[in-house]
C-alpha positions in Angstrom: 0.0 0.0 0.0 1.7 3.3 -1.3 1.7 6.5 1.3 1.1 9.7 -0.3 3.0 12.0 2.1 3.9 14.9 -0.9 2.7 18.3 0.3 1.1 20.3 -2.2 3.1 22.3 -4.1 2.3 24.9 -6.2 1.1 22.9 -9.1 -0.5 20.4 -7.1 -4.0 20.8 -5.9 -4.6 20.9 -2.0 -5.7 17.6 -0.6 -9.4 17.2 -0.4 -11.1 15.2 2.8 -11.8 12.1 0.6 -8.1 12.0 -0.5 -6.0 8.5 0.8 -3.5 10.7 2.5 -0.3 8.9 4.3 -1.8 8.0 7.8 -1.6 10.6 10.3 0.2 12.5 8.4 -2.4 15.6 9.6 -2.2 15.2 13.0 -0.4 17.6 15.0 -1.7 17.2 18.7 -3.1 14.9 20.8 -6.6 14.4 20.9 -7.0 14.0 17.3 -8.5 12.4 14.4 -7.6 12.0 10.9 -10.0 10.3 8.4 -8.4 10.2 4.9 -8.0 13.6 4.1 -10.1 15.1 6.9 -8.4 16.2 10.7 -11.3 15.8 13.6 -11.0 17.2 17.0 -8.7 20.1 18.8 -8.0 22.6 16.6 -10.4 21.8 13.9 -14.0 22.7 13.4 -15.1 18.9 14.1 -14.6 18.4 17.7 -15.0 14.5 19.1 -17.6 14.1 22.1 -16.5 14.2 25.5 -17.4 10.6 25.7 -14.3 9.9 23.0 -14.5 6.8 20.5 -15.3 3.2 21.9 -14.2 0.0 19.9 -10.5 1.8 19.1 -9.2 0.8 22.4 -11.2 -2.9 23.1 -10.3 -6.5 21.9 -12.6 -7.0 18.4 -15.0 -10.0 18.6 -13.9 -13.1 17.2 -14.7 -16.7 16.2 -13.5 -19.7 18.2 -12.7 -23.1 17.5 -13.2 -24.2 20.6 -14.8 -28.0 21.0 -16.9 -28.7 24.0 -15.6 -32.2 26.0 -18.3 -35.1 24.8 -18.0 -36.6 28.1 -16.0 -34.3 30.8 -16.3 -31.0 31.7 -15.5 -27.6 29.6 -13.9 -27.7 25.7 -10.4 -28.7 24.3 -9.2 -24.9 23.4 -9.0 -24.0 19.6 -7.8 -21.3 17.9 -9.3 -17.4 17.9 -9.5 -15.4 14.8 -10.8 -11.7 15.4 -14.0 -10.1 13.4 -13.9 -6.7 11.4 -13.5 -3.8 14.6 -15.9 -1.7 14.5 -14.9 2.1 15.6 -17.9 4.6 16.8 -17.8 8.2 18.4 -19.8 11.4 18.0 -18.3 14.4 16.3 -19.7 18.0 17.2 -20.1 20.5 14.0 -18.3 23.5 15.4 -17.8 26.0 12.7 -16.1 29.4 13.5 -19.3 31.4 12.1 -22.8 30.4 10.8 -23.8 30.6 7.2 -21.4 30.2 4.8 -19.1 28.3 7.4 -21.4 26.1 8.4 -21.9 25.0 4.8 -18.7 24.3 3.9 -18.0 22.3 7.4 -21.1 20.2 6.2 -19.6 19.6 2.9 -16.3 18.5 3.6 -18.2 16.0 6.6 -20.4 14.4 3.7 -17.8 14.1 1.2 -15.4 12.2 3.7 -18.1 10.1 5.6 -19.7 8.8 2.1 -20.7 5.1 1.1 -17.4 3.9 -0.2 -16.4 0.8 -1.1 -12.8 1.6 -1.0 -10.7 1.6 2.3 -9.0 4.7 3.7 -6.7 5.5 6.2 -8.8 6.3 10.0 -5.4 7.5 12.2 -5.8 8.6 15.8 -3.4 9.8 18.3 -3.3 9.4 22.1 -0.7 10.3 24.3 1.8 10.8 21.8 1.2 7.5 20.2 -0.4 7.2 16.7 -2.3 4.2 15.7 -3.5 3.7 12.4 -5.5 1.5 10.2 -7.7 0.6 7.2 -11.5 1.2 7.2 -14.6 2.3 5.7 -17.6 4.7 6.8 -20.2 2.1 8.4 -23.0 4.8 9.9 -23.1 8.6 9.6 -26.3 10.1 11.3 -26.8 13.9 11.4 -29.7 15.3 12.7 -31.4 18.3 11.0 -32.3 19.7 14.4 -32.7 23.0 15.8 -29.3 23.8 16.7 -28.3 22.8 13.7 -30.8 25.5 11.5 -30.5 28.0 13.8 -26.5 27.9 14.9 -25.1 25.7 12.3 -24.2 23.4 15.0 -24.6 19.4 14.4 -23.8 16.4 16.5 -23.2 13.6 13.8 -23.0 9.9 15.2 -20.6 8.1 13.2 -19.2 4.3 12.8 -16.1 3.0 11.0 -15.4 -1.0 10.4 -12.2 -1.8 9.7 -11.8 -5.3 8.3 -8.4 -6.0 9.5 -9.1 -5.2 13.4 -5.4 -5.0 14.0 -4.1 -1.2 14.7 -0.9 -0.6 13.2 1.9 2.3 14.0 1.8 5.1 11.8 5.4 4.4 10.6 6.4 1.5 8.1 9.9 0.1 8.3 11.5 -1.4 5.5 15.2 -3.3 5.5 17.1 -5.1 2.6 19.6 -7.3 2.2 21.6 -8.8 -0.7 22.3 -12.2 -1.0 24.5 -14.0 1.3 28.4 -13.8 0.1 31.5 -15.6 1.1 34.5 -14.1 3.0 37.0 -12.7 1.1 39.3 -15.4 2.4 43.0 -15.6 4.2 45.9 -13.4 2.9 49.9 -15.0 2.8 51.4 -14.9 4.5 49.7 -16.3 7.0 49.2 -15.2 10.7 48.1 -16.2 13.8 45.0 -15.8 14.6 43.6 -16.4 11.1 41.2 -13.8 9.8 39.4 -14.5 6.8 37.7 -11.4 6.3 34.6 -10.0 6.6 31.8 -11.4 4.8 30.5 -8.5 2.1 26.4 -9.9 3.0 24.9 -12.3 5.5 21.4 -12.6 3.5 20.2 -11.7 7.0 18.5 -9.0 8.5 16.8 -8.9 12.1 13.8 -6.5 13.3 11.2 -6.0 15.6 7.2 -5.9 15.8 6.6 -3.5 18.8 3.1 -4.3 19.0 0.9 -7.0 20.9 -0.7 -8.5 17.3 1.0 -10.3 14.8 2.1 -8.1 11.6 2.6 -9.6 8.0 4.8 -7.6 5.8 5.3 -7.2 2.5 8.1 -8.9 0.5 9.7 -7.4 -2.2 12.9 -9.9 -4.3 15.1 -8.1 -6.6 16.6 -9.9 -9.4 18.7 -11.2 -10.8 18.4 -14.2 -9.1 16.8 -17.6 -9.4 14.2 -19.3 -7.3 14.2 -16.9 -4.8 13.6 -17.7 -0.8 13.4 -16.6 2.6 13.1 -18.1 6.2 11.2 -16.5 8.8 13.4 -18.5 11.9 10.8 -17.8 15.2 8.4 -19.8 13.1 9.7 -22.1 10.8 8.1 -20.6 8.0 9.3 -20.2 4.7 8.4 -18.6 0.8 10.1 -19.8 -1.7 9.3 -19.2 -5.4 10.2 -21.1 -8.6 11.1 -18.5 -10.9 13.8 -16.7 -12.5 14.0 -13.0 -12.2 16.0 -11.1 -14.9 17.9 -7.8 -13.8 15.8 -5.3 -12.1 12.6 -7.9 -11.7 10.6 -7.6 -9.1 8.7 -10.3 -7.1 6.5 -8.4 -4.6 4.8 -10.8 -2.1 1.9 -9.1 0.3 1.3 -11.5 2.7 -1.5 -9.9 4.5 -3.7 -9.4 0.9 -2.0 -13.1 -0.3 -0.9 -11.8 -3.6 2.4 -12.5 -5.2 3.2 -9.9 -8.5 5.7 -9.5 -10.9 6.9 -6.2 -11.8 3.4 -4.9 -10.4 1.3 -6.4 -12.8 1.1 -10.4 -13.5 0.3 -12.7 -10.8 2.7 -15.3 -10.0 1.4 -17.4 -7.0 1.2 -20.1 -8.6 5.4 -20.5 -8.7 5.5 -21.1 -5.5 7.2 -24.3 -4.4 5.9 -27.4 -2.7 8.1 -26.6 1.1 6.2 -23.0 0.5 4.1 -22.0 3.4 0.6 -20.3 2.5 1.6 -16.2 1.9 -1.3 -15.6 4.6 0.2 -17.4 7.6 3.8 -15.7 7.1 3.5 -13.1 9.7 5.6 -11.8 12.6 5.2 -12.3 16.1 5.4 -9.3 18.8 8.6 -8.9 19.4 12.0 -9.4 17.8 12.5 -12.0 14.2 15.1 -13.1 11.7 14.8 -13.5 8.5 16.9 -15.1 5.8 17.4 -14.7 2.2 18.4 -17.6 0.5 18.0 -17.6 -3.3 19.7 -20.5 -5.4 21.5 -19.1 -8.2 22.0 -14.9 -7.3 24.5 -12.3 -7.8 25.6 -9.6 -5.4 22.9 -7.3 -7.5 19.9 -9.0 -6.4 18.0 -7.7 -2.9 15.5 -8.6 -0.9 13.1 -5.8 1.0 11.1 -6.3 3.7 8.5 -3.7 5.1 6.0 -4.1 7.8 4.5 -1.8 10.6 4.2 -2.7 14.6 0.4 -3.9 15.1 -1.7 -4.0 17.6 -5.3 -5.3 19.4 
């Protein structure tokens, strides 16, 4: 998923509030709300209800495969997949002035709370932490009341779902590698204790999920190289891909969507190879992993990229 985190320049039109913008890229204090391209609460004329947002903070629902005992007491513990999250608050219509104000406040509310079927950005920071994540408009209810023709003041309900219910930091981290490459070997003559250089690339690179959810990145091989691979070692889990990738070929994997393209276009799941885990389970633990890149036939030319952001419940 690309960021757009540009500002508008001077032949670049300023964002409007349905725009995809970079996730909390807006937000300047905390307190607030960013919803594609519109900012809710201090600050702005869209101020959130004292009684704040509920669903952000709480565990989603979710399904169970739990199996009740046939003949003892309780059920043999399965496993616990969460449903969509489901994200509500109440945002006050504050504009500075009535009339005109008022109708352009209402304007830029409908167009970013619309019936959509594409997902947007919903960011929200807290204590100087911003959590963001993908979502769609659910419920918008604005009441044509009294205050709202006489002052041009509205209290619109509104709900988000996101369908992934994992929160995710704002930031995405990316690290490469090239393939790994031998030592450069002993030089004569000879001394004690023998040092055979440092090797030019490992193949591996080591990171951390911060979060208290499992994260699935996105991975990205570089050519050229042949049958390209990489281990995940906390879990065991490995992708490995029968294909040969010519000079500046790329094989982007998303693990979290299950799609595996070539140069952006073509889909090439189906190369994957038989000791290939399904693209959907490869994900990362909270906390630290290591990964390996282990093509067959590579030169020093070919990479592998790895970008993910720390998720959470």
């Amino acid at each position: 998923m690309a960021d757009t985190d540009t500002p508008p320049g001077d032949d670049q039109p300023a964002a409007g509030p349905t725009d995809d913008l970079a996730p909390g890229s807006l937000i300047t204090r905390d307190g607030q709300l960013q919803w594609a391209g519109l900012l809710m609460g201090p600050g702005t004329p869209y101020q959130i209800d004292s009684n704040g947002l509920s669903g952000w903070e709480d565990i989603p629902d979710f399904d169970t495969s739990d199996a009740d005992r046939p003949t003892a007491h309780g059920a043999w513990p399965g496993s616990r997949y969460a449903k969509p999250r489901k994200v509500s608050g109440q945002i006050w219509v504050l504009p500075s002035a009535a009339g005109d104000a008022t109708v352009t406040a209402i304007r830029a509310l409908r167009q970013a709370l619309s019936l959509s079927d594409d997902e947007r950005w919903l960011s929200v920071r807290l204590h100087g932490e911003t959590l963001v994540t993908r979502a769609r408009v659910n419920q918008r209810v604005l009441p044509a009341d009294r205050a709202y023709a006489t002052q041009g003041v509205a209290r619109a309900a509104v709900q988000w779902q996101s369908d992934d219910p994992r929160r995710y930091s704002a930031d995405q981290q990316t690290l490469s590698t090239a393939p790994p490459e031998p030592e450069t070997g002993l030089t004569w003559p000879l001394s004690w204790p023998l040092d055979f250089g440092p090797a030019t690339s490992t193949g591996d690179v080591s990171a951390e999920n911060n979060g208290s959810a499992p994260t699935q990145p996105v991975i990205t091989f570089t050519g050229p190289c042949t049958n390209p691979a990489v281990t995940e070692h906390t879990g065991g889990r490995r992708l490995r891909y029968e294909i040969e990738l010519a000079p500046g070929d790329q094989l982007e994997v998303d693990t979290a969507a299950g799609t595996v393209t070539l140069n952006g276009t073509a889909s090439r799941r189906h190369t994957a190879g038989a000791d290939s885990s399904p693209e959907e389970l490869f994900a990362f633990a909270p906390g630290r992993f290591e990964l390996s890149f282990r093509p067959e036939i590579s030169t020093p030319d070919a990479r592998m990229a790895v970008s993910w952001r720390s998720a959470e419940w």
